[in-house]
C-alpha positions, 0 to 999 in steps of 0.5 A: 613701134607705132602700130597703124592700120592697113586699109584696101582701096574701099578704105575698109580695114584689112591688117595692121602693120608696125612702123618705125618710130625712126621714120614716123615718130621724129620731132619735127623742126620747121627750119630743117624742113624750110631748108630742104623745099628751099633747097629743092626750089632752088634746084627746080629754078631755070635760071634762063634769062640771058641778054646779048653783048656787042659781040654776041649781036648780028652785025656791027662789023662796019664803022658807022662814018669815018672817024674824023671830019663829020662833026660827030661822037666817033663811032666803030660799030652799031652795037655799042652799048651806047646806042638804041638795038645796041648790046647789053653791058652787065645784063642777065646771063644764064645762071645755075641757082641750085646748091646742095645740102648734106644727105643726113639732113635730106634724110631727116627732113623726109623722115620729119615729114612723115612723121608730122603727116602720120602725127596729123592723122593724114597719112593711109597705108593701103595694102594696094593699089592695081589698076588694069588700064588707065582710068581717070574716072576710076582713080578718082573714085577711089580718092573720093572713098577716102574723101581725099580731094588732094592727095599724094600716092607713093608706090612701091615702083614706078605703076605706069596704069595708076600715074596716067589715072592720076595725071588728068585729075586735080589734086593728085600726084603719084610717085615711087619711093625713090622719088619721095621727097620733102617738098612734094610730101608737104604739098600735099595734104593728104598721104598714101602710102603702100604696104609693099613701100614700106621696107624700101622706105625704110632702106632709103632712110634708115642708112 
């Protein structure tokens, strides 16, 4: 097992804890890793463009003129296709683009995640992280220790004072183990994790 440092939030060294080698030393395959973030975009896509047929239009229950003697096209309604305000034919519908993939290779893809950020020498483990009431200025701080001006926080659960510290600062995201995923991971450059998060990690990947 892989021996990393164990850091405060003065990015001074405090410990030092084992990891897994099944969780961060993984090699890392870049195809497994675009299927993954193509698979979660897709799942975050609306899919909202819709248009109108004849029948879903207000309207158009009257014959425009009477079917014969006027010298015109014969005409049943004013939302034919056909005609300008009129419905669509074949337009777009709303639509569900997302689809999904078996979980070993979720699993292995977060696990090669990890491992390619702890293998770049951009992943902190912090034995933790409290803050009292939500402050921006003070999480900001913090970061700016570790010289970390794009940066993803993972704590052990969800920790309402560090997530409303973060929301307004650029750069930042903070989430729970049971919300790590793939794409986020590899949004981010840099990546802290807390000591506490560690066993729970592992239970969630190590299945």
């Amino acid at each position: 097992m892989a021996v990393c440092d164990v850091v405060n939030i003065s990015a001074e060294k405090v410990a030092e804890v084992e990891v897994n080698d099944e969780m961060f030393g993984v090699e890392v395959n870049p195809g497994v890793l675009h299927e993954v973030v193509c698979m979660q975009r897709a799942n975050r896509r609306a899919g909202n463009a819709s248009t109108k047929t004849r029948g879903e239009l207000r309207g158009g229950g009257a014959k425009p003129w009477r079917q014969k003697g006027t010298g015109r096209a014969r005409a049943g309604t004013k939302n034919s296709p056909v005609w300008r305000g009129g419905g669509t034919t074949f337009g777009p519908r709303p639509r569900d683009y997302s689809y999904k993939l078996p979980k070993k290779v979720k699993r292995l893809a977060l696990r090669m995640a990890l491992s390619a950020r702890l293998g770049e020498g951009n992943l902190v483990i912090v034995d933790k992280f409290n803050m009292e009431a939500p402050k921006t200025q003070e999480f900001v701080g913090v970061m700016k220790k570790f010289d970390f001006s794009n940066c993803l926080v993972v704590t052990e659960t969800d920790n309402p004072n560090v997530q409303l510290s973060a929301r307004n600062a650029v750069g930042y995201k903070v989430l729970p183990v049971a919300g790590l995923n793939v794409y986020d991971i590899l949004k981010y450059p840099k990546l802290m994790l807390m000591q506490s998060s560690l066993e729970q990690l592992e239970a969630r990947l190590m299945v």
